[in-house]
Biopython code that builds the backbone (N, CA, C, O; Angstrom):
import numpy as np
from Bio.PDB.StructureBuilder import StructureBuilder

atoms = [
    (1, "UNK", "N", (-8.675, 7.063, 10.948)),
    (1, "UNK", "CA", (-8.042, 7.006, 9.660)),
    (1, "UNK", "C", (-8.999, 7.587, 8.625)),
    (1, "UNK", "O", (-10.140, 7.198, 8.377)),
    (2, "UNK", "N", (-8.290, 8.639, 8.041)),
    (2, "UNK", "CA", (-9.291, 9.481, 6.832)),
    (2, "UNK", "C", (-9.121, 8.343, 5.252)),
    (2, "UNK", "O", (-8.134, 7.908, 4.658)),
    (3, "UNK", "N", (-10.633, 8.196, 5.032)),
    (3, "UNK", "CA", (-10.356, 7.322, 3.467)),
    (3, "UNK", "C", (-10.113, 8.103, 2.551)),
    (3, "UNK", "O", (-10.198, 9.269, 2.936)),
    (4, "UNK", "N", (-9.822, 7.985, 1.409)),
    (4, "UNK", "CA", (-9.530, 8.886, -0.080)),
    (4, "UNK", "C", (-11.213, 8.416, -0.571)),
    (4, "UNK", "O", (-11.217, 7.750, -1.606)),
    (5, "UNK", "N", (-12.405, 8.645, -0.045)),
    (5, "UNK", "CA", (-13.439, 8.457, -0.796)),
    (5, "UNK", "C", (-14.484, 9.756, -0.765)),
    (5, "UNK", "O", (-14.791, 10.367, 0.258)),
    (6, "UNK", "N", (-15.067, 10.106, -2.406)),
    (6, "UNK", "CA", (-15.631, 11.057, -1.948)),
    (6, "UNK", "C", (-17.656, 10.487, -2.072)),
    (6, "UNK", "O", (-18.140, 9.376, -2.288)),
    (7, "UNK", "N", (-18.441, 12.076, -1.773)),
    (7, "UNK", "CA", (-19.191, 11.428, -1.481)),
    (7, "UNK", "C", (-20.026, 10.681, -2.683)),
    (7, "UNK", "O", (-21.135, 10.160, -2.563)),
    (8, "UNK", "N", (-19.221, 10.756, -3.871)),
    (8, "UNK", "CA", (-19.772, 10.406, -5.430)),
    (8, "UNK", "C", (-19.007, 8.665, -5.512)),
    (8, "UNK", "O", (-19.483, 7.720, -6.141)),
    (9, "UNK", "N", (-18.101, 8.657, -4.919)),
    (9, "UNK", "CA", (-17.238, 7.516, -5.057)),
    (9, "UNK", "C", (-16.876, 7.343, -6.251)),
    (9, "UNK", "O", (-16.762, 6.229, -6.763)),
    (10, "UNK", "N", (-16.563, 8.863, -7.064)),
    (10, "UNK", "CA", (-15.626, 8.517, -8.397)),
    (10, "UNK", "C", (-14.511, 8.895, -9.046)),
    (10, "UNK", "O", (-14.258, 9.291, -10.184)),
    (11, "UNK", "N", (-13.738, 8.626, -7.804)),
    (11, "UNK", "CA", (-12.305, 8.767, -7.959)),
    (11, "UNK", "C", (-11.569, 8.054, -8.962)),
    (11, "UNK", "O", (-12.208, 7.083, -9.367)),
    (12, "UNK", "N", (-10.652, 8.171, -9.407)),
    (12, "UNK", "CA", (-9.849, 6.858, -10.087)),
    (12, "UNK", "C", (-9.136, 6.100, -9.329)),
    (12, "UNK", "O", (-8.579, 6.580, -8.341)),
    (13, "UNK", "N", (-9.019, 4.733, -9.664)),
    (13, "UNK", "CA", (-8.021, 4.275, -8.861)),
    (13, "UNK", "C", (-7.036, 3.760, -9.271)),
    (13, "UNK", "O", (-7.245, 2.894, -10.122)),
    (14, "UNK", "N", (-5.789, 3.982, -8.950)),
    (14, "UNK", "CA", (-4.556, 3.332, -9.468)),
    (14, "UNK", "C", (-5.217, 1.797, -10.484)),
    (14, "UNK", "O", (-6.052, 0.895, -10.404)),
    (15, "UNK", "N", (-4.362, 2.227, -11.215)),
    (15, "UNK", "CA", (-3.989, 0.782, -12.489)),
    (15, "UNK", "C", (-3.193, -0.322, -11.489)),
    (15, "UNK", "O", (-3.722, -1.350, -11.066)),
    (16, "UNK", "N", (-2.363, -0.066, -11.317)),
    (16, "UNK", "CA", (-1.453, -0.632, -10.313)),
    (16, "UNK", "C", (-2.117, -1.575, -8.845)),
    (16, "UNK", "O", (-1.763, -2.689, -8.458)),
    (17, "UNK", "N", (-3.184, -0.649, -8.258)),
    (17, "UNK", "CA", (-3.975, -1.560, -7.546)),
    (17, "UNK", "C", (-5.123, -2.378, -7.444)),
    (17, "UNK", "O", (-5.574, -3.266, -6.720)),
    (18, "UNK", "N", (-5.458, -1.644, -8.588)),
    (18, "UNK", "CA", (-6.830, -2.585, -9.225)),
    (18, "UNK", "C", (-6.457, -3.614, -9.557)),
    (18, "UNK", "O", (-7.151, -4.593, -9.286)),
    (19, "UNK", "N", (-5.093, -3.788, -10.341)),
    (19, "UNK", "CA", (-4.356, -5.580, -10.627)),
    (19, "UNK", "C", (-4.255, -6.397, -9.441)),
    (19, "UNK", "O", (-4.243, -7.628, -9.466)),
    (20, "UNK", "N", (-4.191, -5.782, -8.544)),
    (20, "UNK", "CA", (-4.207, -6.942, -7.612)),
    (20, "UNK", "C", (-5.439, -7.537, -7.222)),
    (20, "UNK", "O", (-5.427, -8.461, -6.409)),
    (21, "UNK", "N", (-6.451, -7.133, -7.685)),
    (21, "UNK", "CA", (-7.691, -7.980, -8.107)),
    (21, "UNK", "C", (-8.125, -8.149, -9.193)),
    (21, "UNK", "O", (-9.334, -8.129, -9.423)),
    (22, "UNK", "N", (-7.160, -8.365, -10.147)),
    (22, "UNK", "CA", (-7.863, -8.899, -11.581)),
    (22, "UNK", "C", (-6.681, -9.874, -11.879)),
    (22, "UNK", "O", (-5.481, -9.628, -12.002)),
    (23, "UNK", "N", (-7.434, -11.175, -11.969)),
    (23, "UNK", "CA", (-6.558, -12.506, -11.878)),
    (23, "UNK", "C", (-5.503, -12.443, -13.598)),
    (23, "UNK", "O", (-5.772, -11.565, -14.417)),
    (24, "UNK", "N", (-4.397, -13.462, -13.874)),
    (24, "UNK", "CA", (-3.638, -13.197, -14.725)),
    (24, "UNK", "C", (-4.891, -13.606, -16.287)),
    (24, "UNK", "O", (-5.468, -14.686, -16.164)),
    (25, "UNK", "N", (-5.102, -13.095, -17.098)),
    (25, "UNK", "CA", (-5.851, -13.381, -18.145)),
    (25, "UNK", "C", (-7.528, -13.012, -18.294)),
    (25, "UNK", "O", (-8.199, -13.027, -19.325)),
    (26, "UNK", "N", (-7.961, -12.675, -16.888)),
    (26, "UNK", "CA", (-9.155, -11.719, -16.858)),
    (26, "UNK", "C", (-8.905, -10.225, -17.112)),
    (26, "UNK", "O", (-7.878, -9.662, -16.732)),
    (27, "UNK", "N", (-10.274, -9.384, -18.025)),
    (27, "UNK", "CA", (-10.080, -8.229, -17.593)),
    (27, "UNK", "C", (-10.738, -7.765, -16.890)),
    (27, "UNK", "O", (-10.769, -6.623, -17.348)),
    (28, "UNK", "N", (-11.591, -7.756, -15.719)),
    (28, "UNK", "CA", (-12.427, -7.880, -14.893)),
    (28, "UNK", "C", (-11.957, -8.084, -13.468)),
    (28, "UNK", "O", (-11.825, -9.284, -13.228)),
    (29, "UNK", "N", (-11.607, -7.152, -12.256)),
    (29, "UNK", "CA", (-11.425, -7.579, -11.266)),
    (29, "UNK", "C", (-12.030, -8.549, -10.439)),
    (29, "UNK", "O", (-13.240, -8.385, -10.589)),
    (30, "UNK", "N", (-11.840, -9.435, -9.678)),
    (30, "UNK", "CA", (-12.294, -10.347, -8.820)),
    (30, "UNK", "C", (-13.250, -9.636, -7.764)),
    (30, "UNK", "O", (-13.828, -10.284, -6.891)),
    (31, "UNK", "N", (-13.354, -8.506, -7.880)),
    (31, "UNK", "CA", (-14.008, -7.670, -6.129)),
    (31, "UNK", "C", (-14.923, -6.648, -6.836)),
    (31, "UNK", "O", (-14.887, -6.579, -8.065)),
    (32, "UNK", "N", (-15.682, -5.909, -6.169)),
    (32, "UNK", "CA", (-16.997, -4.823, -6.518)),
    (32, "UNK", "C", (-15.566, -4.044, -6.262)),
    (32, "UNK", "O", (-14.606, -4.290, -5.532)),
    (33, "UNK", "N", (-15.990, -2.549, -7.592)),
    (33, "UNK", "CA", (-15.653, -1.282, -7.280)),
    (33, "UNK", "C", (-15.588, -0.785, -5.549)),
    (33, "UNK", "O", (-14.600, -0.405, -4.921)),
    (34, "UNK", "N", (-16.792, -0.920, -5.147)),
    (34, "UNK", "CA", (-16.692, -0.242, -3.606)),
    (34, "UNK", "C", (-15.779, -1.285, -2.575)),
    (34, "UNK", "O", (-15.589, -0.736, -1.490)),
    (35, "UNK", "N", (-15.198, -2.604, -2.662)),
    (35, "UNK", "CA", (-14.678, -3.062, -2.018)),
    (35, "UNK", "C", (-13.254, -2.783, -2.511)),
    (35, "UNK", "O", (-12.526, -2.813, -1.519)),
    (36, "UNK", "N", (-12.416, -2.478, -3.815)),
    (36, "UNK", "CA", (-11.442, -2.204, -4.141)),
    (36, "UNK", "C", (-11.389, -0.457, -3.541)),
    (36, "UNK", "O", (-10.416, -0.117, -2.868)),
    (37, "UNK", "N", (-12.178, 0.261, -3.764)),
    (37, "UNK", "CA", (-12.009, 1.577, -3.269)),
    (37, "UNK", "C", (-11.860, 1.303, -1.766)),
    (37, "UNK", "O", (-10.716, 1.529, -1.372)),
    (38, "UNK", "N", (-12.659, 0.903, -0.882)),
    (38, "UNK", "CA", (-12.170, 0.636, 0.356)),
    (38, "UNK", "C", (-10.725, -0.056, 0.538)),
    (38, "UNK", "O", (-9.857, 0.488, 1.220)),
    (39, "UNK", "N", (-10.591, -0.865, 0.110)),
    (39, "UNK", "CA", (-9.243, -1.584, 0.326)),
    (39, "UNK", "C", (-7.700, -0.709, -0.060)),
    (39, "UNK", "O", (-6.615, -0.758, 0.520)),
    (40, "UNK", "N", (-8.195, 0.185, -1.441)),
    (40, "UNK", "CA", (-7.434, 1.446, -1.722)),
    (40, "UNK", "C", (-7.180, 2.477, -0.648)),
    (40, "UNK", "O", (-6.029, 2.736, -0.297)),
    (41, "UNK", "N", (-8.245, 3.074, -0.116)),
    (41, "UNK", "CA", (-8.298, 3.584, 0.518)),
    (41, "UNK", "C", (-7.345, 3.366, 2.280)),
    (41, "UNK", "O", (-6.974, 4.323, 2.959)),
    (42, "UNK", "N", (-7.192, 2.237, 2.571)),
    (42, "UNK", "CA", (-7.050, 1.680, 3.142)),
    (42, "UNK", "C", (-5.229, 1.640, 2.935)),
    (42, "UNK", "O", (-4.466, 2.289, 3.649)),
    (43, "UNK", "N", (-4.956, 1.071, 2.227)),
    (43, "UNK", "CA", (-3.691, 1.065, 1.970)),
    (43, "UNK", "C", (-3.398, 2.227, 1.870)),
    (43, "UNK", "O", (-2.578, 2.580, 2.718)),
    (44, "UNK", "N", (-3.857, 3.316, 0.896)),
    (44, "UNK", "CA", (-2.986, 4.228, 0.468)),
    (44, "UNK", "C", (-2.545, 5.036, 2.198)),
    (44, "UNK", "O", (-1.436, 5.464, 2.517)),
    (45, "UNK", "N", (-3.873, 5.032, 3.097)),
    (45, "UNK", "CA", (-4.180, 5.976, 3.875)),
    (45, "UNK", "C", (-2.225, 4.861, 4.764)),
    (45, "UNK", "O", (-1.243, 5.484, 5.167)),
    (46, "UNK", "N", (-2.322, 3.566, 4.769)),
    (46, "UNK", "CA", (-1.034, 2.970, 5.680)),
    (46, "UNK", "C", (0.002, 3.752, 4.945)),
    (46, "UNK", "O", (0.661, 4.609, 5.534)),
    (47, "UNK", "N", (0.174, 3.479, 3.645)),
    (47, "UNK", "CA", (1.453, 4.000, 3.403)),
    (47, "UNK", "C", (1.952, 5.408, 3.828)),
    (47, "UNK", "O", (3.090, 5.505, 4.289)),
    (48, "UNK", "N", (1.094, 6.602, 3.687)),
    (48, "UNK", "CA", (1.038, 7.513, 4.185)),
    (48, "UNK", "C", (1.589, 7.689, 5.389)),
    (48, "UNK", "O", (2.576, 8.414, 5.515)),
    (49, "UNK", "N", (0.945, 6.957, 6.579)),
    (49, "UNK", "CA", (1.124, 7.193, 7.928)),
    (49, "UNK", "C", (2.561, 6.610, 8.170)),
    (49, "UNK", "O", (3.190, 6.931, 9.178)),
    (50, "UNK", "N", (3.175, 5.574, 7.045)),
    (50, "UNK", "CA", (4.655, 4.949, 7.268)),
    (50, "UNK", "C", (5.791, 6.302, 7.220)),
    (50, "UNK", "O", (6.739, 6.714, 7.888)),
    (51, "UNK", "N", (5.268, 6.566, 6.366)),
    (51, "UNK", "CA", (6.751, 7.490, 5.834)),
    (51, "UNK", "C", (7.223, 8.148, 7.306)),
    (51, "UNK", "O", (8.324, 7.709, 7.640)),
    (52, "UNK", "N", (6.774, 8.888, 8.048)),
    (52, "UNK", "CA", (7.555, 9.258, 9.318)),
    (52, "UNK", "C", (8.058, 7.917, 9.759)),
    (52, "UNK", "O", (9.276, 7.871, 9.584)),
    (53, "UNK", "N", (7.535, 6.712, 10.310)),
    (53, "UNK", "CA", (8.045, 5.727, 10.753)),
    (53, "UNK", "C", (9.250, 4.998, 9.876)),
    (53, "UNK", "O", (10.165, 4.276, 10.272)),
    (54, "UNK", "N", (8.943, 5.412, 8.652)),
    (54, "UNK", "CA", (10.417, 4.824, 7.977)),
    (54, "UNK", "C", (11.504, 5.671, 7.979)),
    (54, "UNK", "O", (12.610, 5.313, 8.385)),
    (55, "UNK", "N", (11.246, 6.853, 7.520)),
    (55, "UNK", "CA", (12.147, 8.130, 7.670)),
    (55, "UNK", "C", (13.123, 7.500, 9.086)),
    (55, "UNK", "O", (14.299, 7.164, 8.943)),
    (56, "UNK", "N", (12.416, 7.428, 10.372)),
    (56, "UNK", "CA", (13.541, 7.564, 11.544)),
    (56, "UNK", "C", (13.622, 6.152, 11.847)),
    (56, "UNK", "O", (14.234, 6.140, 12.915)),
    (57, "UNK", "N", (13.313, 4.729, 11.473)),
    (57, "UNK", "CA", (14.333, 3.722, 11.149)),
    (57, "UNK", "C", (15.247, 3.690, 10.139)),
    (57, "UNK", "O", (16.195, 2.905, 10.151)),
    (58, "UNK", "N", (15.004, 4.627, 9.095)),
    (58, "UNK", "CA", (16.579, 5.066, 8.356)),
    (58, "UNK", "C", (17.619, 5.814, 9.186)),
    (58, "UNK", "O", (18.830, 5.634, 9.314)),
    (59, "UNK", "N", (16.536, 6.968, 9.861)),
    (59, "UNK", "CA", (18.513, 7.443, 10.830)),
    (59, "UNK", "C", (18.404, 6.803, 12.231)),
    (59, "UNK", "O", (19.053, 7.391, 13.096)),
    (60, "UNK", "N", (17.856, 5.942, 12.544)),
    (60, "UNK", "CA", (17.941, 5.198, 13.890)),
    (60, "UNK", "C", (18.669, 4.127, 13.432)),
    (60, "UNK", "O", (19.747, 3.992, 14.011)),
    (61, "UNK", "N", (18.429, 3.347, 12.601)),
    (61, "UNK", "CA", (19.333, 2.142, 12.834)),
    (61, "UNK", "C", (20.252, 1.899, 11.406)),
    (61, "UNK", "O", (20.836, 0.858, 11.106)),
    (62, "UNK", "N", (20.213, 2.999, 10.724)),
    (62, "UNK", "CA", (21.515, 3.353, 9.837)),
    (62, "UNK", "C", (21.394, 2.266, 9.109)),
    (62, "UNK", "O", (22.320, 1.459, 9.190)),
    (63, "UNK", "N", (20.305, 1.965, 8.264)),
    (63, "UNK", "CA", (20.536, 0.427, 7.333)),
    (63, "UNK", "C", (20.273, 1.497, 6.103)),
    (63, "UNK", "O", (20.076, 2.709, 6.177)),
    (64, "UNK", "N", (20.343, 0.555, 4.841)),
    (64, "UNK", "CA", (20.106, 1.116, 3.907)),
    (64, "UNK", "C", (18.665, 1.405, 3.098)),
    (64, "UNK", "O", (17.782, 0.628, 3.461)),
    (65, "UNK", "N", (18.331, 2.188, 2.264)),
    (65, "UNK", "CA", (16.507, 2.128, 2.358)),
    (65, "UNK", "C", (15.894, 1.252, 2.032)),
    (65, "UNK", "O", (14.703, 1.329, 2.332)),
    (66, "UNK", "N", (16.366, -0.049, 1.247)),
    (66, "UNK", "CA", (15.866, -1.015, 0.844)),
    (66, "UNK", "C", (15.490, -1.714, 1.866)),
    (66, "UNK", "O", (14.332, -2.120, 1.951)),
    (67, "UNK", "N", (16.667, -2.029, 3.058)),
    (67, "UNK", "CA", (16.377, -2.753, 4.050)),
    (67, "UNK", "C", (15.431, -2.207, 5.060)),
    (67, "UNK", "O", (15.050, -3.090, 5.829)),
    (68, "UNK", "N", (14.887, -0.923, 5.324)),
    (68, "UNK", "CA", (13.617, -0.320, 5.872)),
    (68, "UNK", "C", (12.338, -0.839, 5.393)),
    (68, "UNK", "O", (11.443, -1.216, 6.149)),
    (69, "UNK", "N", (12.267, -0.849, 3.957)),
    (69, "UNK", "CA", (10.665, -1.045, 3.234)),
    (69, "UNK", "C", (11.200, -2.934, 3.559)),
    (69, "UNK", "O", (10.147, -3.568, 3.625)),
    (70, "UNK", "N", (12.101, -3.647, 3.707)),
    (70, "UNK", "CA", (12.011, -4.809, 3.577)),
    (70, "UNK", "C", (11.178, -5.373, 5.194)),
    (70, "UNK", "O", (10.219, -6.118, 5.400)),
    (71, "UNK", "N", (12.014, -4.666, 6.030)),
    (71, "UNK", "CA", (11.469, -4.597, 7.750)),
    (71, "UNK", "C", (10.278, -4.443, 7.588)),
    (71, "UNK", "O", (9.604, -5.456, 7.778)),
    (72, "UNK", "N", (9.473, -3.065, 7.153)),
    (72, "UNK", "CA", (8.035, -2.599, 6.703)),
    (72, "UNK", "C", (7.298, -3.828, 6.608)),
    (72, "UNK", "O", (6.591, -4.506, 7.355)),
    (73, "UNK", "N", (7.804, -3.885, 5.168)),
    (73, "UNK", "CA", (7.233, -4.925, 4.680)),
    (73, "UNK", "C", (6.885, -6.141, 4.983)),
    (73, "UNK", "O", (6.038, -6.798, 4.377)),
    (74, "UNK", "N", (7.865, -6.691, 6.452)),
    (74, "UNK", "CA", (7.712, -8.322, 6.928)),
    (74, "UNK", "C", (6.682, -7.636, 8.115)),
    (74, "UNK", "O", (5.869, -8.406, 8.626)),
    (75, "UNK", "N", (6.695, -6.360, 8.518)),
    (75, "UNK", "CA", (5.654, -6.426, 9.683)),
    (75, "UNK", "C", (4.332, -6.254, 9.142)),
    (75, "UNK", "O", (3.429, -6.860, 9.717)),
    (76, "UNK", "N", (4.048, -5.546, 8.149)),
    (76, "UNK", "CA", (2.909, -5.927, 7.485)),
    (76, "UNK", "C", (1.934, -7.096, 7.373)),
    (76, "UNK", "O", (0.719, -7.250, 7.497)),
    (77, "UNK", "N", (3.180, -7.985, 7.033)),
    (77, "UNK", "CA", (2.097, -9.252, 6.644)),
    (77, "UNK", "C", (2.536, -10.030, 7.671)),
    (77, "UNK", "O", (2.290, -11.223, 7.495)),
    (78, "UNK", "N", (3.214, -9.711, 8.884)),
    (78, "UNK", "CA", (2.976, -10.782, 10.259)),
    (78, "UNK", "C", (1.934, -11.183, 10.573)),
    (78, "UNK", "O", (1.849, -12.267, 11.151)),
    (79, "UNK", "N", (0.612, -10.278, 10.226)),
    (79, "UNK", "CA", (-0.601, -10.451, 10.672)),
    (79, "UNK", "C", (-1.110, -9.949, 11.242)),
    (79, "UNK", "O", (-2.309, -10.214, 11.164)),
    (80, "UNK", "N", (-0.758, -8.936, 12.184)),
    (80, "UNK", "CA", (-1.055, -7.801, 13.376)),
    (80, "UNK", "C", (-2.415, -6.837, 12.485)),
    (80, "UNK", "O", (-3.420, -6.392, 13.039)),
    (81, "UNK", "N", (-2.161, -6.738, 11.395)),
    (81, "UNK", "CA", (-3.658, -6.080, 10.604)),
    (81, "UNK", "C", (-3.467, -6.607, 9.473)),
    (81, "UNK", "O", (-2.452, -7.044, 8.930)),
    (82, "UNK", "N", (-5.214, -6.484, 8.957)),
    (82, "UNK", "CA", (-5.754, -7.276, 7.957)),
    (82, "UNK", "C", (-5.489, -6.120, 6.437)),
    (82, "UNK", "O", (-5.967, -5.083, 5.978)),
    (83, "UNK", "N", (-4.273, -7.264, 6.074)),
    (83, "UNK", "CA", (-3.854, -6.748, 5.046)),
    (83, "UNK", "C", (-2.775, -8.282, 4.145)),
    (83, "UNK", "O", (-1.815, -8.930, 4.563)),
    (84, "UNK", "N", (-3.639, -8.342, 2.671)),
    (84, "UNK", "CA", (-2.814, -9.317, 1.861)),
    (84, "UNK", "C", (-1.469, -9.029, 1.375)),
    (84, "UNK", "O", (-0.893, -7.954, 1.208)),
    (85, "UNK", "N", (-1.100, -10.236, 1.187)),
    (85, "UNK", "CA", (0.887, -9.963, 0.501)),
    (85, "UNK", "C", (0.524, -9.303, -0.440)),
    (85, "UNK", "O", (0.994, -8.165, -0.437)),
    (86, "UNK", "N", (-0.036, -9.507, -1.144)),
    (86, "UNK", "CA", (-0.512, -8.330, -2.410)),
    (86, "UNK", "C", (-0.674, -7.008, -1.938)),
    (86, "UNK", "O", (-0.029, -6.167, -2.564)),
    (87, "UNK", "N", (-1.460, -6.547, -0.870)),
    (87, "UNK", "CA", (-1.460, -5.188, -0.855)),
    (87, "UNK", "C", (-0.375, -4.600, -0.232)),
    (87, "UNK", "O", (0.149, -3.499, -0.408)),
    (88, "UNK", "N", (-0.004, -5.929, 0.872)),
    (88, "UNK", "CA", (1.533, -5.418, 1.505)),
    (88, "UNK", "C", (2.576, -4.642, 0.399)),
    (88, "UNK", "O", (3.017, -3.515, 0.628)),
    (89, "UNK", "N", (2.846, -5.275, -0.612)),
    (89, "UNK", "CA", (3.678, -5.161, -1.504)),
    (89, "UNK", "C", (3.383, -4.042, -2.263)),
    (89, "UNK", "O", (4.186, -3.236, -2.734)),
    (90, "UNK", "N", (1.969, -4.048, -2.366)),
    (90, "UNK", "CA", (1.667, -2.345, -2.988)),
    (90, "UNK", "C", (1.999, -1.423, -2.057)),
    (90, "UNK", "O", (2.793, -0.600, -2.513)),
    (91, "UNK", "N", (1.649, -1.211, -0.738)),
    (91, "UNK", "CA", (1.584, -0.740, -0.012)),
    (91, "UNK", "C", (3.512, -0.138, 0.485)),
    (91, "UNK", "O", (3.865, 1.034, 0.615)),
    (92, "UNK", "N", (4.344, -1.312, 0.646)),
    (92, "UNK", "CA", (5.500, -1.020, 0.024)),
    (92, "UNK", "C", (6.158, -0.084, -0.716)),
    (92, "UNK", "O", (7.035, 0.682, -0.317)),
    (93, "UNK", "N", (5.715, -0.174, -1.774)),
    (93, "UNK", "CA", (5.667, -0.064, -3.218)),
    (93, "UNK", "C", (5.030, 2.008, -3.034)),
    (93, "UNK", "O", (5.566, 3.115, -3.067)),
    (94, "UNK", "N", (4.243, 1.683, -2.930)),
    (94, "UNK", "CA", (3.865, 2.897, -2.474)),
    (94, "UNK", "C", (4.192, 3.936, -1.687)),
    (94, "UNK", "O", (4.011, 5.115, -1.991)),
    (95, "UNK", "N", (4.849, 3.395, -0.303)),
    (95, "UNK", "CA", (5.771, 4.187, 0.513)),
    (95, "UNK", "C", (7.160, 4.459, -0.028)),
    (95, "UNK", "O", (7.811, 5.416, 0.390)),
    (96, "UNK", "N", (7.572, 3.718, -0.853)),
    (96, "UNK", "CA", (9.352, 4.148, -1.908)),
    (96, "UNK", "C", (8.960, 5.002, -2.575)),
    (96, "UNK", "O", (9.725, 5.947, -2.769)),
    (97, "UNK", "N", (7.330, 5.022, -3.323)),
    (97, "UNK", "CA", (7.650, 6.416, -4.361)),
    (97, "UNK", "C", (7.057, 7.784, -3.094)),
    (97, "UNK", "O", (7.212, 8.957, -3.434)),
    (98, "UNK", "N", (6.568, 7.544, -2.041)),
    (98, "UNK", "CA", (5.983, 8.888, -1.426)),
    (98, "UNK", "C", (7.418, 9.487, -0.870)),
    (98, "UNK", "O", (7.494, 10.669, -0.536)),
    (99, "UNK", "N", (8.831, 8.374, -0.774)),
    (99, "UNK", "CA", (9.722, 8.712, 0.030)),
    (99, "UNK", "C", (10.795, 9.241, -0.797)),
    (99, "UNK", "O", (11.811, 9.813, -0.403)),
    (100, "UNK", "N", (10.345, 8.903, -2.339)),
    (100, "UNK", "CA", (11.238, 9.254, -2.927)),
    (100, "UNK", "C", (12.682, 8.134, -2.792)),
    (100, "UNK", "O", (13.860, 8.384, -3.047)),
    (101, "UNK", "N", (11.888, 6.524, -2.167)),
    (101, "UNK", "CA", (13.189, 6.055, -2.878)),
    (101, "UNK", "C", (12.742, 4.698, -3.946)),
    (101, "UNK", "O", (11.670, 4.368, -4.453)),
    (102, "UNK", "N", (14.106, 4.133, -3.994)),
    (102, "UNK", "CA", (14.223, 3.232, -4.836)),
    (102, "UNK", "C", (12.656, 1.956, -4.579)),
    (102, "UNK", "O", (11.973, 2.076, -3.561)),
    (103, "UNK", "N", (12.431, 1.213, -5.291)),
    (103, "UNK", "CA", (11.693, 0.276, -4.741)),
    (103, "UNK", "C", (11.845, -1.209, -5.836)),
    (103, "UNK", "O", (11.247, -2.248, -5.554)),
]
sb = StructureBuilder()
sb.init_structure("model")
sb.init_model(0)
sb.init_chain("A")
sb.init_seg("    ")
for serial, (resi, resn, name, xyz) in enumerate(atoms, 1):
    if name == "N":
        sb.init_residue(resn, " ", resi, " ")
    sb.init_atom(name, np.array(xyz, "f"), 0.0, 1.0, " ", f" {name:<3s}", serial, name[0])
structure = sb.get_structure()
């Protein structure tokens, strides 16, 4: 799995995923920069690798796209890899806009 890190480590990182480590009323994430970039990295690189796998449970089992990212989404956080409901949900979240659908 290729990370989104370069060798400066000064990328930006989504607004969007940095909240999921900055608690409601801090402005300060809960985690070091290099552990949110890994964890970014990490997700963005899953969502990526979904989109073929969602693409052909949309024309394999003919549900609608909501109900694909919802499937996605419960195998995610079964536990099979180390990944929080929080990032699940980004991660989600992330595969509707790469697919171009609703989320």
């Amino acid at each position: 799995m290729v990370l989104h890190m370069t060798e400066d480590h000064s990328f930006a990182l989504p607004p969007s995923f940095v909240a999921l480590f900055t608690e409601p009323g801090r402005a300060r994430p809960s985690q070091s920069r290099e552990f949110i970039q890994q964890r970014y990295g990490f997700c963005e690189d899953l969502a990526n690798l979904l989109v073929d796998t969602a693409r052909a449970k949309l024309w394999e089992l003919q549900i609608a796209e909501s109900d694909v990212l919802a499937r996605i989404h419960a195998g995610l956080v079964a536990g099979a890899i180390d990944i929080t409901e929080h990032e699940a949900a980004w991660v989600r979240r992330r595969l509707a806009e790469l697919l171009g659908w609703e989320h």
